[in-house]
C-alpha positions, 0 to 999 in steps of 0.5 A: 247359742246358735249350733253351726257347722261348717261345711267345706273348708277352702280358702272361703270356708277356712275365713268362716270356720275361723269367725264361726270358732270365735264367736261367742253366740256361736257354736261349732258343732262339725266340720265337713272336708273333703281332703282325707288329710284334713279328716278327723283333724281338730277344727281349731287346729286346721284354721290356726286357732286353740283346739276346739274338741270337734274333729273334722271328718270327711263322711258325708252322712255323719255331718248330714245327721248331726245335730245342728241348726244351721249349715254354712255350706261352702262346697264346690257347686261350680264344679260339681252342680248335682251333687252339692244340690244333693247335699243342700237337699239332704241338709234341709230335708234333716231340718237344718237350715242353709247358707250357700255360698256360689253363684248356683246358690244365688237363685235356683230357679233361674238355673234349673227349676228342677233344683229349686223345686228340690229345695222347696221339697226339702225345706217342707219336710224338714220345716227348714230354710235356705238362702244362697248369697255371697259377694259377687255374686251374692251381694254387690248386684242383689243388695248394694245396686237396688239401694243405689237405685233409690236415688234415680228419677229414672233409669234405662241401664243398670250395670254391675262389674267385678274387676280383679286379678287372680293370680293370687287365688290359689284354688287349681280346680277353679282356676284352671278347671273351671274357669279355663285359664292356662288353656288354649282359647279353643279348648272347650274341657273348661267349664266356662268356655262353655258361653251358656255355662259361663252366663249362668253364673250370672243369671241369679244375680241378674234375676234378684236384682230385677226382682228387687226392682220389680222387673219382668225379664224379656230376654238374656244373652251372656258371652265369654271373651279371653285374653293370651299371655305373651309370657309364661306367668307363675301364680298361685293356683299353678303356671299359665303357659305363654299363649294360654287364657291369662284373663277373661270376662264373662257375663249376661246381658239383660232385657227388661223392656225400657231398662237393660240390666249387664252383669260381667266378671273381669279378672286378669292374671297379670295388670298388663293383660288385656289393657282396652278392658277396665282396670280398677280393681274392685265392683261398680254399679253404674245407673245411666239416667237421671242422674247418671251415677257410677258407685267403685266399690273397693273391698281391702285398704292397699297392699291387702289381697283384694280376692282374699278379702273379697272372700273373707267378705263372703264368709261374713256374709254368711255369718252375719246372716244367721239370725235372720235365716233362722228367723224365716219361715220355711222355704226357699229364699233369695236376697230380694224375698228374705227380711233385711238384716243387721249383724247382731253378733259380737 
């Protein structure tokens, strides 16, 4: 049996905490929170489920030297980039291996060669293996858009798209503190008003789906643009003020010689916002050439809450994916260099 712990337990991190629990080729072995009222709460009972016998704790260290085989490490890198590498780092160098969710996980060394070397050096001390996945970013552009290509003659452009509402979406820290809604459009406190910040959540995306096609990247540019509310709206994560960012799209252009690849989130607070931009929710991958394709790809069947869901499928993805990291050699993984795999568990 496969000994996991979970680390993190937000909306994503609660999903897999949960699926990791019921398992039955899985056991939990610790649970790392960052809320000191969550701390040495029982793991069933924080997710909903019968007790467990293992205590939720919020001492970093503790979890960093329990004994595991693998970490789903969930923890807020969008955020606080530095210091969930730390934490990665330490896991691995501990000789555990990882899973990462977040788009700074994707592919290290677009971002910052100085963090995938981090990892690299970890993994080599602790023999250990990581891999950083998702959704979107995570899944969508890295596994589903390349499969998609197989059937082309030739392309020239490859685009991927996320469209969702967030008003559902009940993290602050993300919503308001990261991606900037609820702020004035000039105010540049929020992470992704930031044009290169907002663009790096994209590039590892962007990378591995040139990898995977076997592309050389001539050039990225990313950009930013925002949309104001005419009224006060109250969602999930808090209240967006009248005049305030309501909704958004970020991403990056890429040039790979005679094929361009785009990557872009679209997410609104309200489906009357912004109505020139798409619209129907969900992810599409589009191939102009020969033939010209369009894939929408919808994640939750009506009256579900596609960004919940899409963040359950995030969890599994983790999961699903535990046995083929725990089957890799030592080192440093994206979705275009790990051994496809199948879900083997119950």
């Amino acid at each position: 049996m496969t000994r996991v712990i979970q680390w993190a337990t937000g909306v994503t991190g609660m999903m897999a905490l949960r699926h990791v629990i019921n398992r039955q080729d899985l056991e939990l072995v610790g649970v790392r929170v960052y809320d000191p009222a969550k701390s040495g709460v029982d793991a069933g009972e924080l997710c909903g489920l019968p007790l467990t016998g293992v205590t939720a704790t919020d001492d970093r260290d503790a979890v960093i030297n329990a004994d595991a085989d693998i970490v789903l490490y969930m923890g807020k890198v969008e955020t606080d980039t530095p210091g969930c590498f730390r934490d990665v780092c330490d896991l691995l160098a501990s000789g555990k291996d990882v899973i990462a969710t977040g788009s700074r996980f994707i592919h290290p060394r677009s971002l910052d060669a100085g963090l995938a070397d981090g990892i690299e050096s970890a993994c080599r001390a602790g023999s250990s293996s990581f891999l950083g996945l998702g959704l979107y970013p995570g899944f969508i552009a890295e596994s589903l858009a390349p499969v998609l290509t197989r059937l082309a003659a030739h392309a020239t452009h490859i685009g991927v798209r996320e469209v969702l509402n967030y008003s559902t979406y009940a993290s602050h820290d993300l919503i308001f503190n990261a991606m900037g809604f609820g702020h004035l459009p000039a105010d540049t406190t929020p992470l992704l008003s930031n044009p290169e910040y907002a663009a790096s959540a994209w590039i590892g995306s962007a990378t591995v789906l040139a990898q995977a096609l076997g592309l050389d990247i001539m050039g990225v540019k990313g950009y930013r643009e925002v949309v104001t509310t005419p009224r006060a709206l109250t969602v999930a994560a808090g209240q967006i003020p009248e005049g305030t960012v309501a909704a958004m799209r970020f991403g990056v252009n890429v040039d790979c010689g005679d094929l361009s690849l785009s990557v872009e989130h679209l997410t609104r607070m309200a489906d009357d916002l912004a109505p020139d931009w798409p619209a129907d929710i969900g992810y599409q991958v589009t191939v102009t050439g020969e033939p010209d394709m369009r894939l929408q790809f919808v994640i939750g069947s009506e009256g579900q809450d596609h960004a919940e869901q899409g963040c359950l499928a995030t969890a599994m993805h983790a999961i699903n994916t535990i046995p083929t990291v725990l089957a890799a050699e030592p080192g440093l993984y994206d979705l275009s260099t790990i051994t496809r795999y199948s879900r083997t568990g119950p």
